[in-house]
ZAMARGU-4260 file (C-alpha; in steps of 0.2 Angstrom, whole numbers, plus 5000, padded with zeros to 4 digits):
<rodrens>
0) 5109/5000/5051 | 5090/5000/5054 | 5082/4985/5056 | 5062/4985/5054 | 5048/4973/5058
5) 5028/4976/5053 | 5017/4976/5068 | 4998/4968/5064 | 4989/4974/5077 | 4974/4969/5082
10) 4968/4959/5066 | 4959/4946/5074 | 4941/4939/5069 | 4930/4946/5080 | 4936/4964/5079
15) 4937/4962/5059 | 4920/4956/5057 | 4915/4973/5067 | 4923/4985/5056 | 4930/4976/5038
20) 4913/4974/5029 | 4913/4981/5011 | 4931/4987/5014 | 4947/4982/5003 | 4956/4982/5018
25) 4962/4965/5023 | 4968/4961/5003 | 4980/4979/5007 | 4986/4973/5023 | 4990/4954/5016
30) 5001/4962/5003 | 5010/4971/5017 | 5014/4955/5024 | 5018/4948/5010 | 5029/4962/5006
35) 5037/4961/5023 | 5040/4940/5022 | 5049/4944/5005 | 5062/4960/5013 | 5065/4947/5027
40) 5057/4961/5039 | 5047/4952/5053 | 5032/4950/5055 | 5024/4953/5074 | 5006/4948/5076
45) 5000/4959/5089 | 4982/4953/5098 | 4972/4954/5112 | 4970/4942/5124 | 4965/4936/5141
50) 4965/4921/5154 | 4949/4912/5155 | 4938/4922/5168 | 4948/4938/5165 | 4956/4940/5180
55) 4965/4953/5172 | 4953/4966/5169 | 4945/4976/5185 | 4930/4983/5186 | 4935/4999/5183
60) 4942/4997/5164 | 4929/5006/5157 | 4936/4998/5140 | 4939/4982/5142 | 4926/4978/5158
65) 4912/4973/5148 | 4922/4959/5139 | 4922/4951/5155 | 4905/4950/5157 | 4901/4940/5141
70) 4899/4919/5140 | 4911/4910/5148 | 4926/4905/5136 | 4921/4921/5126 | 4928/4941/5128
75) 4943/4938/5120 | 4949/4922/5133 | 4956/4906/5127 | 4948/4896/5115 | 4937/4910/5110
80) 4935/4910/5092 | 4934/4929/5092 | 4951/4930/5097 | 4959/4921/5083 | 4969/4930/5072
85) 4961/4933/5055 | 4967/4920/5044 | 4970/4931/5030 | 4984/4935/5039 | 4988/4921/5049
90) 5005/4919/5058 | 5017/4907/5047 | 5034/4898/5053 | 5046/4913/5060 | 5032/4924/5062
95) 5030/4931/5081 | 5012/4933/5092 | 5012/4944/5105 | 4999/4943/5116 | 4993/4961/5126
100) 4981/4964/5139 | 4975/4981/5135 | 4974/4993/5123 | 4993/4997/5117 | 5003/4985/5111
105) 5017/4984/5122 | 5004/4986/5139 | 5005/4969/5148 | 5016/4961/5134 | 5032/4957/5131
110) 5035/4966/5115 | 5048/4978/5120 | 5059/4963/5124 | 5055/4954/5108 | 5057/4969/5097
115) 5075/4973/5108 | 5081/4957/5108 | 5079/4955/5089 | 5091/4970/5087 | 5073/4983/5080
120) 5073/5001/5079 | 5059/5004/5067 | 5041/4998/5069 | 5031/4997/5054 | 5012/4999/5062
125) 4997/4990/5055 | 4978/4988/5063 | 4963/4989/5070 | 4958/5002/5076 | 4968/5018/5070
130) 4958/5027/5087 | 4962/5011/5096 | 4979/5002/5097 | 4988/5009/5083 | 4986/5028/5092
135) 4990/5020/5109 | 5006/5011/5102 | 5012/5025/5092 | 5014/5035/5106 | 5021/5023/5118
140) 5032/5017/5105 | 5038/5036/5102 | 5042/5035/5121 | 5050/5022/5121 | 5061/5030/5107
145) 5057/5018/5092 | 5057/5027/5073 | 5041/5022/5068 | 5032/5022/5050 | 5012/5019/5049
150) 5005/5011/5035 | 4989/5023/5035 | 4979/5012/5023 | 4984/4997/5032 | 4975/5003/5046
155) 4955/5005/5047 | 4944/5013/5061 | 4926/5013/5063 | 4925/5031/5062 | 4934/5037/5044
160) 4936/5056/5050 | 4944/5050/5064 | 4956/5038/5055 | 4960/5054/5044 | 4963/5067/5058
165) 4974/5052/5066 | 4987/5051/5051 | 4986/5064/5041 | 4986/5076/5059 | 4993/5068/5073
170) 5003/5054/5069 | 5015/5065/5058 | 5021/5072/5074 | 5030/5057/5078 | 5028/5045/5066
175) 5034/5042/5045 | 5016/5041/5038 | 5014/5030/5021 | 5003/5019/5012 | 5007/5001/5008
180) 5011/5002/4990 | 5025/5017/4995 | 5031/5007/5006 | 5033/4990/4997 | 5042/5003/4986
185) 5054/5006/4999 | 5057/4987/5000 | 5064/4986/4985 | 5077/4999/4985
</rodrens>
């Protein structure tokens, strides 16, 4: 039997302040998590994070390199308030935070060992940025032969003709693509 859990990827407050405004985003992806908590499907917050001085990143990220050069405590380290997770969608009690050095999900985390020793097969994505980590996860997740579904409204990306040739395009090769309220539906059955 398959057993699922929603990946929120990425929903932390300073990348949602860069691409959330006048969007009803975050109010869909709160009602995925709501949705999830009800099935007993688990809920794995996914953010990005570094050590304070980000030994982690080298000079020759081109991505992540000029994090590093921001004020101290800031770029995603600890204690920057950036790096919080949005508190729409705040972890609760039995929910899971994974913390990842890069852009995938599962790169410099330990979310393959979570999600195996929780008995998953099926990741349910969710994020910011369709472009970004949910691109990069779906296809190291489809190598790592995971089924996977993404929530295409319950992810957002600066560019929406991007986000569109993402799911409706190239996702499908690998992936179940649905919207939140399909499935919710599915939930329930």
């Amino acid at each position: 039997m398959a057993k699922s859990a929603l990946l929120v990827m990425d929903v932390q407050q300073g990348i949602v302040d860069r691409f959330d405004e006048g969007t009803d985003y975050l109010p869909r992806l709160v009602k995925a998590v709501d949705a999830a908590r009800s099935a007993g499907v688990p809920v794995i917050h996914v953010v990005v994070g570094f050590r304070a001085g980000h030994p982690e990143i080298s000079s020759r990220n081109k991505s992540f390199h000029r994090l590093a050069g921001g004020a101290a405590g800031g770029g995603f380290a600890e204690g920057d308030p950036d790096a919080r997770i949005h508190p729409s969608v705040a972890p609760r009690p039995g929910d899971i935070v994974v913390t990842k050095k890069r852009v995938s999900a599962f790169a410099g985390s330990d979310l393959d060992m979570v999600l195996r020793a929780g008995g998953v097969d099926t990741l349910v994505l969710a994020g910011i940025a369709t472009s970004g980590v949910v691109l990069s996860t779906v296809r190291q997740a489809a190598d790592l032969d995971f089924a996977l579904v993404v929530l295409a409204d319950g992810c957002l990306d600066a560019d929406p003709e991007v986000h569109r040739v993402l799911t409706e395009k190239v996702f499908t090769r690998q992936a179940d693509v649905i919207g939140v309220d399909d499935w919710i539906g599915t939930l329930r059955k």
